[in-house]
N, C-alpha and C positions, 0 to 999 in steps of 0.2 A: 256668331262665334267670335267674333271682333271684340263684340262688347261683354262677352264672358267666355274669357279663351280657357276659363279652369272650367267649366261648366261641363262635367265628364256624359251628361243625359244631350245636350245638345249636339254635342261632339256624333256620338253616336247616333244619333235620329238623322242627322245631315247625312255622316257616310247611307246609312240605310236607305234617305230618300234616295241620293245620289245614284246607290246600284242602282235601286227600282225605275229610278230615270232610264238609266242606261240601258236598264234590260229591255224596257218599257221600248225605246228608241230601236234596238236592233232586233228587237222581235217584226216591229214597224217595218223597219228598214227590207228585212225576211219575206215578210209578208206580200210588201210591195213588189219587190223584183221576184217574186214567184209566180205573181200574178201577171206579171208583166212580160217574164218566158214564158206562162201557158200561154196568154191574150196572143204574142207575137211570135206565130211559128218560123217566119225567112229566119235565115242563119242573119241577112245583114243587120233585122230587126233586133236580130238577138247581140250580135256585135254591139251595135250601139245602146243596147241597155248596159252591156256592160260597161264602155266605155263611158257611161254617165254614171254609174256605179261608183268606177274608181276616180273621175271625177277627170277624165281626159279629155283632152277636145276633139270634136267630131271631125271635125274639117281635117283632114291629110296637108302636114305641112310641108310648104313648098322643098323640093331638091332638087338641088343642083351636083352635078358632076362635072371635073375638071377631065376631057378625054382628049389628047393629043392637043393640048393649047385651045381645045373649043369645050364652053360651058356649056355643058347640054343638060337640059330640063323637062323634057320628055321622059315618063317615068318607063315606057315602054321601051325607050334607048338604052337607059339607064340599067334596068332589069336584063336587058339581052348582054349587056356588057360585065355585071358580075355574073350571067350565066357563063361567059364564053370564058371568065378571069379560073372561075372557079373549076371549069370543065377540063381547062386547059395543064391544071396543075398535076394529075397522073401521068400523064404525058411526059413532061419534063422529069418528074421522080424517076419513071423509067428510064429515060437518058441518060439520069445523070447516077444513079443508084449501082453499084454494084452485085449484082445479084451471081448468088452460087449456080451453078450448075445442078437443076437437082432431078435426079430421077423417080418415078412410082416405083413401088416396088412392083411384082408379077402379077401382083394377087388386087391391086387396089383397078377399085369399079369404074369411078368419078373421071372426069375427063381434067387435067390439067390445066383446061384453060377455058374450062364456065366455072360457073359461082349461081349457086340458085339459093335465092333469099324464099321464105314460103312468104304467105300474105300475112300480114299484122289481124293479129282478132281482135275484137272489142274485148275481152276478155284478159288477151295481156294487157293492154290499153290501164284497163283499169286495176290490173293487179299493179301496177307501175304507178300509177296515183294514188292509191291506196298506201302502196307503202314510202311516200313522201314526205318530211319529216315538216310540219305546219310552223313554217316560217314566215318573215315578212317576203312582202313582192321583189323580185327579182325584177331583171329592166325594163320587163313588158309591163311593170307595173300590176301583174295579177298575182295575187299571193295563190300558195298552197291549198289554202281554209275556201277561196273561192273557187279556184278549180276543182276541188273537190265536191263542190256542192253543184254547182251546173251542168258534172261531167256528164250525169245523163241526158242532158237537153244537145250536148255537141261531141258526147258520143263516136257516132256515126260519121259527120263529118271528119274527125281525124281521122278515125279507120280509114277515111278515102283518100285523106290528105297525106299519110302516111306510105299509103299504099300506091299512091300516084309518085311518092316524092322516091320510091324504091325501084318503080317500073321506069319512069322519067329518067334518073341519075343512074343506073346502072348500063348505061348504053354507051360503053367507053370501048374505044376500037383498039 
């Protein structure tokens, strides 16, 4: 194209080769990681296809937390400590929150003070990724266009992941 940039037949035959490359390439691409969640059932097997997919690195980089003047690097300390940060913050809301006084009325059934979540289905799961608008990746680095295509291989997993993280976090006294 350099050496004949008016050349309107060459012009065209490159774009052309150029898709068929491309197509060529993410059908490939398709192919391989399809093969490669059937081949590898563990969810960790499957994690790390993805994360070779999006082109992440496997290894978990190191952290560190700053807690009361001591650097702690223990992921296990670390994790119990945005547990206790994040559990802790209802708590204070209700301390510090004004709240009305508020009565049922005569007729109402429900008890004022539970909250009953039902369990997450596979079902809403995927009506909710379904209707997700196919954008670029967000911070976990996994777009839309890919969640959507694996969602029936990790499926189930969320279902439990959701449903642990409801039964888990709802135990506020």
């Amino acid at each position: 194209m350099k050496r004949n940039p008016n050349n309107y037949d060459i012009q065209v035959r490159f774009h052309e080769t150029n898709s068929k490359l491309n197509s060529d390439l993410n059908l490939a691409k398709s192919e391989y990681f399809g093969e490669n969640f059937a081949q590898n059932s563990s969810m960790r097997n499957q994690w790390q296809t993805i994360k070779k997919l999006l082109n992440m690195p496997t290894e978990s980089p190191e952290i560190a937390l700053k807690i009361n003047n001591e650097v702690i690097t223990d992921v296990k300390i670390i994790a119990n400590e945005f547990n206790n940060y994040f559990n802790s913050i209802p708590g204070k809301v209700k301390q510090t929150a004004a709240f009305t006084d508020w009565r049922p009325p005569p007729n109402h059934v429900n008890s004022v003070n539970s909250l009953y979540l039902a369990p997450i289905t596979s079902d809403e799961i995927q009506n909710v990724v379904k209707g997700f608008a196919n954008k670029g990746a967000g911070a976990d680095g996994i777009s839309t266009s890919l969640l959507k295509s694996i969602l029936n291989c990790i499926l189930e997993p969320l279902v439990y992941l959701f449903n642990q993280w409801i039964v888990v976090s709802i135990q506020i006294s």
